[in-house]
N, C-alpha and C positions, 0 to 999 in steps of 0.2 A: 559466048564468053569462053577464053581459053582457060582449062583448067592445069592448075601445078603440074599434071604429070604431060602435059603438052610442052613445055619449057624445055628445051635442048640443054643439057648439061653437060658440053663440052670443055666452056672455061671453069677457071676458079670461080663461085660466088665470091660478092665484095662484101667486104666489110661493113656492116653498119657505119652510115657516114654521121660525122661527126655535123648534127644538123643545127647545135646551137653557134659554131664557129662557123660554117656557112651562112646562116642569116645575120650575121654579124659584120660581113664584110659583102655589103652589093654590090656589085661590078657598077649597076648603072648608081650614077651617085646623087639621086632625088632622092626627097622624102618618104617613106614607106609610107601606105595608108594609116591614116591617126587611129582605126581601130586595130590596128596590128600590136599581134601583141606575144611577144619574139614567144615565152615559156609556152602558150599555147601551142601554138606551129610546132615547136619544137617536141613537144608530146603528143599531135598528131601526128607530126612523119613517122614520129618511130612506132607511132601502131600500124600506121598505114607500111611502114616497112615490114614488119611482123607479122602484117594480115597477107600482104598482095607481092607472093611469092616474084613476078614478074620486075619487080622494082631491082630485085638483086642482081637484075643480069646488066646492071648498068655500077660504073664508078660516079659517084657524086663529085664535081671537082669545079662547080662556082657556082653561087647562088647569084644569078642578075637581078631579078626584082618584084616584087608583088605590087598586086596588083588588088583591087575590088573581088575578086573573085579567088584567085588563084597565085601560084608563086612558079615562078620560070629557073630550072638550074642546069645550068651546060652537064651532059655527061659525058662518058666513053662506054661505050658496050664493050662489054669484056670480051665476047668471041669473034667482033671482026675490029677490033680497035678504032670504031668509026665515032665520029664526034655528033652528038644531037642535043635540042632543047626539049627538054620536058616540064610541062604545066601541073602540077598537081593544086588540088584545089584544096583551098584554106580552108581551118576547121570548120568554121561560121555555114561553111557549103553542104557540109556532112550533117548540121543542127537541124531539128523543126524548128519552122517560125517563128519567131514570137508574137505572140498576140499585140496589137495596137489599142491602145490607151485613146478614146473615139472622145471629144467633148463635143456635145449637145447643149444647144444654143435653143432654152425656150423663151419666145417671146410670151411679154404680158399682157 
């Protein structure tokens, strides 16, 4: 695992991106998954921005689309202006399990 002081600090860091206006607008234009649930996400990117110093060396600049697992948003890397997709994974990913609620069928 790369550590913060392994991070080339040549460009500007970006700004905290504005991540409830991003999931606001999907490129792809489906339905988000029905457990999606935009205030969540939107309070885990920005810990995950906070925590995973490596997230800054990119501009956020379209949220395309989530998925069951994960959420895809076009960026720009600030120090060679190259354009990628990056997958960060939905809150739900980061949670322990929840326990299943088991019904038991005894017969008479």
């Amino acid at each position: 695992m790369t550590e913060a002081t392994d991070i080339p600090r040549t460009g500007t860091p970006a700004s905290t991106p504005d991540f409830r206006a991003l999931l606001q607008n999907p490129v792809v234009p489906l339905p988000l998954p029905r457990d999606f649930n935009e205030a969540e996400e939107v309070e885990q990117l920005t810990i995950l921005w906070d925590r995973a110093p490596r997230l800054k060396l990119y501009t956020f600049t379209e949220f395309i689309h989530a998925g069951s697992s994960g959420m895809v948003f076009r960026v720009v890397e600030i120090n060679t202006n190259s354009e990628w997709a990056i997958k960060i994974a939905r809150k739900k990913e980061f949670q322990p399990p929840q326990p299943r609620k088991v019904l038991f069928l005894i017969p008479r």
